[in-house]
C-alpha positions as CSV (number, residue, x, y, z in Angstrom):
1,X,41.6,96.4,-61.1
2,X,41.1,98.1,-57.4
3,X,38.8,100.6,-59.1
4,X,36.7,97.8,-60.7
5,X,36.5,95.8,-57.5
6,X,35.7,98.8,-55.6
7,X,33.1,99.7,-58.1
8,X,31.4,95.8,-58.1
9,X,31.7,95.9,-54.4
10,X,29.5,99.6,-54.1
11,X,27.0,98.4,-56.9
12,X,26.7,95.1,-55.0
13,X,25.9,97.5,-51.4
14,X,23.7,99.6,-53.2
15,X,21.5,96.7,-54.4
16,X,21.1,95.0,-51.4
17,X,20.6,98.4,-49.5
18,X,17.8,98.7,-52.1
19,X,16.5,95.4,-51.8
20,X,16.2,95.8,-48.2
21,X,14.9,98.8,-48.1
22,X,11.3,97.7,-50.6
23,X,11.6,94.5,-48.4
24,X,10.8,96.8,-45.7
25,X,8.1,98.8,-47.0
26,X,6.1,96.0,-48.2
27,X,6.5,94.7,-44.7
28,X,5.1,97.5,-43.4
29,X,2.2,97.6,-45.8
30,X,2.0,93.7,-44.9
31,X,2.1,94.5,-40.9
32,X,-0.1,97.5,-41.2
33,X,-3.1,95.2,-43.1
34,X,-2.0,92.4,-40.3
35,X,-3.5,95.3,-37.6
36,X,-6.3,95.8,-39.1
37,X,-9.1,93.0,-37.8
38,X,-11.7,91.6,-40.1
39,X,-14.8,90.5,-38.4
40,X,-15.5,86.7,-40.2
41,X,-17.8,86.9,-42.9
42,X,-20.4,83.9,-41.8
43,X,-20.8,85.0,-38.3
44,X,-22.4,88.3,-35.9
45,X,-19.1,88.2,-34.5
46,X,-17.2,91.3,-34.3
47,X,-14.1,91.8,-31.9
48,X,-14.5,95.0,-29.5
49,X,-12.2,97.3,-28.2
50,X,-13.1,99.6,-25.0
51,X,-13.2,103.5,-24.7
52,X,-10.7,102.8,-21.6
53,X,-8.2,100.9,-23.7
54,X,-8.0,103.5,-26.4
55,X,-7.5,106.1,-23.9
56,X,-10.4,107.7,-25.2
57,X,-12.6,110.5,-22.5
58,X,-15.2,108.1,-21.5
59,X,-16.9,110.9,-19.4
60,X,-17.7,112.0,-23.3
61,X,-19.5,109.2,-24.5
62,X,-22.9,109.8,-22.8
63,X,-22.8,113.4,-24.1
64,X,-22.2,112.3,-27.8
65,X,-24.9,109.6,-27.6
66,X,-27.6,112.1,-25.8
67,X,-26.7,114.4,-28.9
68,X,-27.6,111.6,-31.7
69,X,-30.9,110.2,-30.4
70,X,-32.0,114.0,-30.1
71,X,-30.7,114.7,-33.7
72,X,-33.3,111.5,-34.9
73,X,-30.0,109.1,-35.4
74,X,-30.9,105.6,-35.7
75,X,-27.6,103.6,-35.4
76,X,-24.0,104.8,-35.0
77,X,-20.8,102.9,-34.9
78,X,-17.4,103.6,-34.2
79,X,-14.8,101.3,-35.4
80,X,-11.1,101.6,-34.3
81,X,-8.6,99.8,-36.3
82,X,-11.8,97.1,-37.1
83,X,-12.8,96.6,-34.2
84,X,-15.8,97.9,-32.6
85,X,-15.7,100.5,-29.8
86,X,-19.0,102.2,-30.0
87,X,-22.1,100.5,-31.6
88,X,-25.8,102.1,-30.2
89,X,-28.9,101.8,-31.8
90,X,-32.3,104.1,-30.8
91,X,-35.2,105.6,-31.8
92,X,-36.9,102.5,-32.6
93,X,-34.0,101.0,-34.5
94,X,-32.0,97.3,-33.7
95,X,-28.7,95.8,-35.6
96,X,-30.9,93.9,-37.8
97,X,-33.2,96.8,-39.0
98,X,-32.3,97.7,-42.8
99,X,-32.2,101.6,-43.7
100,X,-31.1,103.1,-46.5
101,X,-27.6,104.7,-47.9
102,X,-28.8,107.6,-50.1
103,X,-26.3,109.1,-51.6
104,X,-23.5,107.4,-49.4
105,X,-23.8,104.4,-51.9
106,X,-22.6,106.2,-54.3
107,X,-19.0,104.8,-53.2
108,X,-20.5,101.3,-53.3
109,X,-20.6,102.4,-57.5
110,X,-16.9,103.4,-57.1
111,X,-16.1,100.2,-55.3
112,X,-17.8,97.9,-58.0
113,X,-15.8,100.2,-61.2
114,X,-13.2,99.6,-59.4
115,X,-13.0,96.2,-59.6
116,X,-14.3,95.9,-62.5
117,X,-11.4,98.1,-64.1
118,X,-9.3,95.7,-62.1
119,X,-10.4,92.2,-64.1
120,X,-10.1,94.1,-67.2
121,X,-13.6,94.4,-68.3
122,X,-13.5,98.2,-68.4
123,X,-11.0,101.6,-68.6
124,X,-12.5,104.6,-66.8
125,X,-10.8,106.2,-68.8
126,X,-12.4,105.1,-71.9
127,X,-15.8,107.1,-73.3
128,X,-18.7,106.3,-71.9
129,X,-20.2,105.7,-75.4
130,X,-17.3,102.8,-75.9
131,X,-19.8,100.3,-73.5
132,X,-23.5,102.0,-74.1
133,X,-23.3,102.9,-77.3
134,X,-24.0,106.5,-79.0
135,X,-27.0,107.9,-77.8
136,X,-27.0,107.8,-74.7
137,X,-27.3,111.4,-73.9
138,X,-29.4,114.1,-76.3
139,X,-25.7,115.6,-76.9
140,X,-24.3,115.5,-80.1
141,X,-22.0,112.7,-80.7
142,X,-18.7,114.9,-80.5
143,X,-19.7,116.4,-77.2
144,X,-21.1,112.7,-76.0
145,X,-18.0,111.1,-76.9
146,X,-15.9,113.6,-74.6
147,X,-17.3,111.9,-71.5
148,X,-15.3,109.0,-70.6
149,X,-16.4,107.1,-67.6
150,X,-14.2,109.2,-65.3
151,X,-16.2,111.8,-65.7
152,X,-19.4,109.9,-63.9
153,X,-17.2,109.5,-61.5
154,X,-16.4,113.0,-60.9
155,X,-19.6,114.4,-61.6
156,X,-17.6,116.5,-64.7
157,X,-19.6,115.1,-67.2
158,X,-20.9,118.6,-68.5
159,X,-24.7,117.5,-68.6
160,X,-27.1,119.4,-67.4
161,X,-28.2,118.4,-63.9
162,X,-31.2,120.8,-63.6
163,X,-33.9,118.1,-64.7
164,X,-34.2,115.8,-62.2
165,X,-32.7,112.5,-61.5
166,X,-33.5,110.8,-64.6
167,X,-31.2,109.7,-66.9
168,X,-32.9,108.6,-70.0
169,X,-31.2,110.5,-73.3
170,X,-33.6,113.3,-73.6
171,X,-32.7,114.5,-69.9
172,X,-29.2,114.2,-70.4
173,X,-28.6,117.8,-72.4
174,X,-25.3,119.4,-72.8
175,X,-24.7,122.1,-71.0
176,X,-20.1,121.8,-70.7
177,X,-17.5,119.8,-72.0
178,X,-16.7,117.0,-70.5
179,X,-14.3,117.5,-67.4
180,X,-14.9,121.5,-67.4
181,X,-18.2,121.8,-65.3
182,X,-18.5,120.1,-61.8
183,X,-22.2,119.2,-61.1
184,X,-23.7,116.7,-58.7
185,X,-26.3,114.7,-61.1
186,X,-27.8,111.3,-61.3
187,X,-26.0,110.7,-64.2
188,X,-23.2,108.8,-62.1
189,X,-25.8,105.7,-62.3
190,X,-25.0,105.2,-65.5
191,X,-21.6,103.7,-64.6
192,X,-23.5,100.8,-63.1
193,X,-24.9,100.4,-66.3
194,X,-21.3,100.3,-68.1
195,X,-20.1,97.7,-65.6
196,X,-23.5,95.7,-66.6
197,X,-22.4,95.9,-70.1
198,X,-19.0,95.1,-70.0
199,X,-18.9,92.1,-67.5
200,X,-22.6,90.9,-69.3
201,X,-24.4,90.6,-65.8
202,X,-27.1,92.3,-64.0
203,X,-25.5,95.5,-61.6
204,X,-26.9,93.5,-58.9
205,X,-24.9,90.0,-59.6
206,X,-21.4,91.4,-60.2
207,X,-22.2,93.8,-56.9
208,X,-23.0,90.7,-55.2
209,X,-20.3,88.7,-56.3
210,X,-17.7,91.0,-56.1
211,X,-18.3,93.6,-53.2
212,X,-21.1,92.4,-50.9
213,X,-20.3,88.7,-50.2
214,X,-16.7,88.7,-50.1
215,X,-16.9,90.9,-47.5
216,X,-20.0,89.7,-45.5
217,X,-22.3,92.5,-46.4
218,X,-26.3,92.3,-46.8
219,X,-28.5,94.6,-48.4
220,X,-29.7,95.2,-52.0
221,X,-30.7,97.4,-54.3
222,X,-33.9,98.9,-54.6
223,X,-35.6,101.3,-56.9
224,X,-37.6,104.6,-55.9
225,X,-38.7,107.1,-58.8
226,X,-35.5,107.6,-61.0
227,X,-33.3,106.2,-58.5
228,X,-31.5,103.0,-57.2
229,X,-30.6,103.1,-53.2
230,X,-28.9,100.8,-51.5
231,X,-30.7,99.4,-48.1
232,X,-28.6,97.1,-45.4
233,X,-28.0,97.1,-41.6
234,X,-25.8,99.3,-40.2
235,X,-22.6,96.5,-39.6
236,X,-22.8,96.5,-43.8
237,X,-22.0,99.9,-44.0
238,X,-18.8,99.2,-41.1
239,X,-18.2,96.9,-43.5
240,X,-17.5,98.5,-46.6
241,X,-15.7,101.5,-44.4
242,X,-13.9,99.2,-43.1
243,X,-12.7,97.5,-46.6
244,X,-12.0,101.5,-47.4
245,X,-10.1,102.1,-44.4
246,X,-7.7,98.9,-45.5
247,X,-7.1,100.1,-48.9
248,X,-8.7,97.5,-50.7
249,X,-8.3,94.8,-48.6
250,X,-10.1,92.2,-46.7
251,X,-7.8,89.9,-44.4
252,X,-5.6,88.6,-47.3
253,X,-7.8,89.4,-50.3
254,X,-7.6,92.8,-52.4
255,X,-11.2,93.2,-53.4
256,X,-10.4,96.8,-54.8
257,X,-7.1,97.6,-56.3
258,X,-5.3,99.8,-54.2
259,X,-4.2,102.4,-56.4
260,X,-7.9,102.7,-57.7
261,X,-8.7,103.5,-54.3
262,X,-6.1,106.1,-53.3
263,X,-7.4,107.9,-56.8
264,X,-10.6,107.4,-55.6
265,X,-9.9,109.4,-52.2
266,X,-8.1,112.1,-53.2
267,X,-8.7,115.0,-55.5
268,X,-9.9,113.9,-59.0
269,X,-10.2,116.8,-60.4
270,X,-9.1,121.1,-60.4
271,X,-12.9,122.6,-60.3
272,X,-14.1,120.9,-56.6
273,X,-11.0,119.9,-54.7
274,X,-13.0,118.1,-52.1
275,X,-14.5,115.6,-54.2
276,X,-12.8,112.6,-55.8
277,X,-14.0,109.5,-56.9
278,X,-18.0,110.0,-55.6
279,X,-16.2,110.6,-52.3
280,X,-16.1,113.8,-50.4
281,X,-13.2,114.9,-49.2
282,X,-11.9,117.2,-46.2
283,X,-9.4,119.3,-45.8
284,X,-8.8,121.3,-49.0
285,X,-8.8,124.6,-49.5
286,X,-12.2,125.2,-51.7
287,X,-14.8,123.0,-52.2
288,X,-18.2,122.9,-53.9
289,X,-21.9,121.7,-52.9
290,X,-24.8,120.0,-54.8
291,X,-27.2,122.6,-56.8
292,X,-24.6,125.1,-57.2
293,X,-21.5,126.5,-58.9
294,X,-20.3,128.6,-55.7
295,X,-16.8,127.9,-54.9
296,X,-16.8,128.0,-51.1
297,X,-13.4,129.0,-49.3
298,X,-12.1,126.2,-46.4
299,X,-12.9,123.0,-45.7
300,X,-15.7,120.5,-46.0
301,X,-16.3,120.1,-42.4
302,X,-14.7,122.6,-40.4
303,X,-14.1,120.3,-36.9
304,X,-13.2,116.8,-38.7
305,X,-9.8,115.7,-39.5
306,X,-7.9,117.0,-42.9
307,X,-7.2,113.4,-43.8
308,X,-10.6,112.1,-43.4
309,X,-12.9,111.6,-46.5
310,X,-16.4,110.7,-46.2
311,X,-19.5,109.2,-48.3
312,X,-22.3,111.2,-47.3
313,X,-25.7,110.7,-48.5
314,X,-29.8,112.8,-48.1
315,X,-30.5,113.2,-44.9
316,X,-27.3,112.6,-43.0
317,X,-26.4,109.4,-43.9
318,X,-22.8,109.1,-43.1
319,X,-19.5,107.1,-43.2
320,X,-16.8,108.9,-42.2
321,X,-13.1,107.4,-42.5
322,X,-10.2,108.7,-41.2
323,X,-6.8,106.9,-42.3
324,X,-5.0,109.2,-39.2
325,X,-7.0,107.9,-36.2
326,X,-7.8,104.6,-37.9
327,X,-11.3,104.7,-37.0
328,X,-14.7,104.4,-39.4
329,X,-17.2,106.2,-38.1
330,X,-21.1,105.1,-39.4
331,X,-24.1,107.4,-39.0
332,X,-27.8,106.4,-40.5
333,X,-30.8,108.0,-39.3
334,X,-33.4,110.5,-40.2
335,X,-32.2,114.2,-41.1
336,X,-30.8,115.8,-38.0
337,X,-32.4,118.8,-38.4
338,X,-33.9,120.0,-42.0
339,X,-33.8,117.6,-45.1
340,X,-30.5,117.9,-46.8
341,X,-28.4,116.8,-50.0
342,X,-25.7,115.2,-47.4
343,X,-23.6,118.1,-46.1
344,X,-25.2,119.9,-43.6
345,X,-24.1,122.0,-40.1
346,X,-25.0,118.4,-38.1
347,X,-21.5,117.1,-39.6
348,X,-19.6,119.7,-37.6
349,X,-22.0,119.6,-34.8
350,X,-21.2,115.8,-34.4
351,X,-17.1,116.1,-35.3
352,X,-16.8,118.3,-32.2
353,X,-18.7,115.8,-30.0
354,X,-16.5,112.5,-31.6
355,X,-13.3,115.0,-31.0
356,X,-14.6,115.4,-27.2
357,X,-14.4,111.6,-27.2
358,X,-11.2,110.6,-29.2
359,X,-8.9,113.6,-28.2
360,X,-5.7,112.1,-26.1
């Protein structure tokens, strides 16, 4: 009878010791979202936090902003924990001029499947073909129906991405398998077109309804030659790396479900370990770079944190985020110094000026 007691009694510790102990982590989840601050979505608002407060090397901030007006920056943010600690504009450009995302909105797509996967409409894990239809590549219909919508994603679809950014059937050739080629290419665009399908709405409504006005964003879509590039201000972008930075969530609302996201910012695949979910990642060993299949040793971005991952788009369109020093750092502008795909030697340049500034 002792042994039984004792037995209930340790199963009875053990639970509430358990109990406790999740109670706790979601507490911490719950206070670490509480520190984050949300700038109201219907006003210009936005709470501030100084250089001096932080701690930061305010001698260092003249220096860093000297650097982007003569590397052609328009606008450049800093956001610590949400709140705004840096925000300059120059070069002719104000907080309501619009400019465009490039390649960075490629994330916004991420953001948007996201969700969508989240109110069931689609499965990224489900072929492509299961939404468009067969056809919609020039492969033939075993080699089209390897690439599942997780492969947009990653850029593994196998097609070949030598013939330009459009993505109408007779440019989309096999070239790999599905999932066994890593290739930067247009094709990605096509998810928008899946999510269009699925939720029967425009890619511009369900963005809008979704992603931009539930967390204050403006901006839209527009269409040059075989692509479709987001435009907004510069607070937009903090915006959406600031919903990032949260994991998801905005004040008390998850507008991206938070496992999506952590997929979504890590490595997605084994062939380019710095690239997930159309994010770019730092701080792996290898990584890859648009138009070609050389494996480079190291890390993305030699100077910038391991943890931080990064939406990077044509000439140096930036949003950098990075979880450990809970900042969100927001570069648009012309290219800094020659036209590039996104990566280029300015993202170094500018990590060792922002680690001049932030370094305790």
């Amino acid at each position: 009878m002792k042994s039984l007691q004792l037995l209930s009694f340790f199963f009875c510790f053990c639970l509430i010791v358990s109990c406790s102990s999740d109670s706790d982590s979601s507490d911490d989840e719950d206070s670490q979202t509480e520190d984050i601050y949300f700038p109201p979505l219907d006003s210009d608002t936005w709470e501030t936090e100084s250089i001096s407060e932080l701690n930061w090397n305010e001698n260092q901030l003249q220096p860093l902003l000297d650097f982007l007006e003569e590397k052609n920056t328009r606008s450049f943010m800093i956001l610590h924990n949400g709140k705004i600690v840096v925000e300059e504009y120059m070069n002719g450009h104000n907080a309501n001029s619009t400019w465009y995302w490039a390649s960075a909105g490629k994330t916004l797509t991420t953001a948007t499947s996201g969700i969508a996967e989240q109110e069931g409409f689609i499965d990224i894990n489900n072929k492509v073909s299961d939404y468009l239809g067969t056809g919609w590549t020039s492969a033939t219909l075993d080699k089209e129906n390897l690439i599942t919508c997780k492969h947009l994603l990653t850029m593994t679809s196998g097609l070949d991405d030598s013939a330009g950014d459009d993505v109408s059937p007779s440019n989309l050739q096999y070239l790999a398998d599905a999932g066994e080629r890593w290739a930067y290419h247009n094709v990605y665009v096509k998810m928008q077109d899946v999510v269009a399908e699925a939720t029967n709405q425009t890619w511009s409504n369900y963005f809008d309804a979704k992603l931009k006005t539930p967390i204050g964003m403006n901006g839209s879509w527009l269409a040059l030659g075989d692509l479709s590039v987001y435009w907004s201000n510069t607070r937009s972008m903090a915006r959406f790396g600031l919903l990032t930075f949260a994991n998801g969530m905005w004040e008390d609302e998850q507008i991206i479900n938070n496992n999506y996201l952590t997929e979504a910012t890590n490595t997605s695949q084994d062939i380019n370990l710095a690239y997930g979910y159309l994010w770019w990642l730092n701080g792996k060993s290898t990584y890859h770079l648009p138009q070609t299949q050389f494996e480079f040793a190291g890390k993305l971005i030699t100077d910038a944190p391991n943890d931080m991952f990064a939406a990077l788009g044509k000439n140096d369109q930036k949003i950098y985020i990075v979880p450990s020093k809970k900042i969100v750092v927001i570069r648009m502008g012309e290219s800094a110094d020659d036209e590039n795909f996104g990566l280029s030697s300015f993202d170094n340049e500018l990590w060792l000026k922002i680690n001049n500034l932030i370094s305790d």
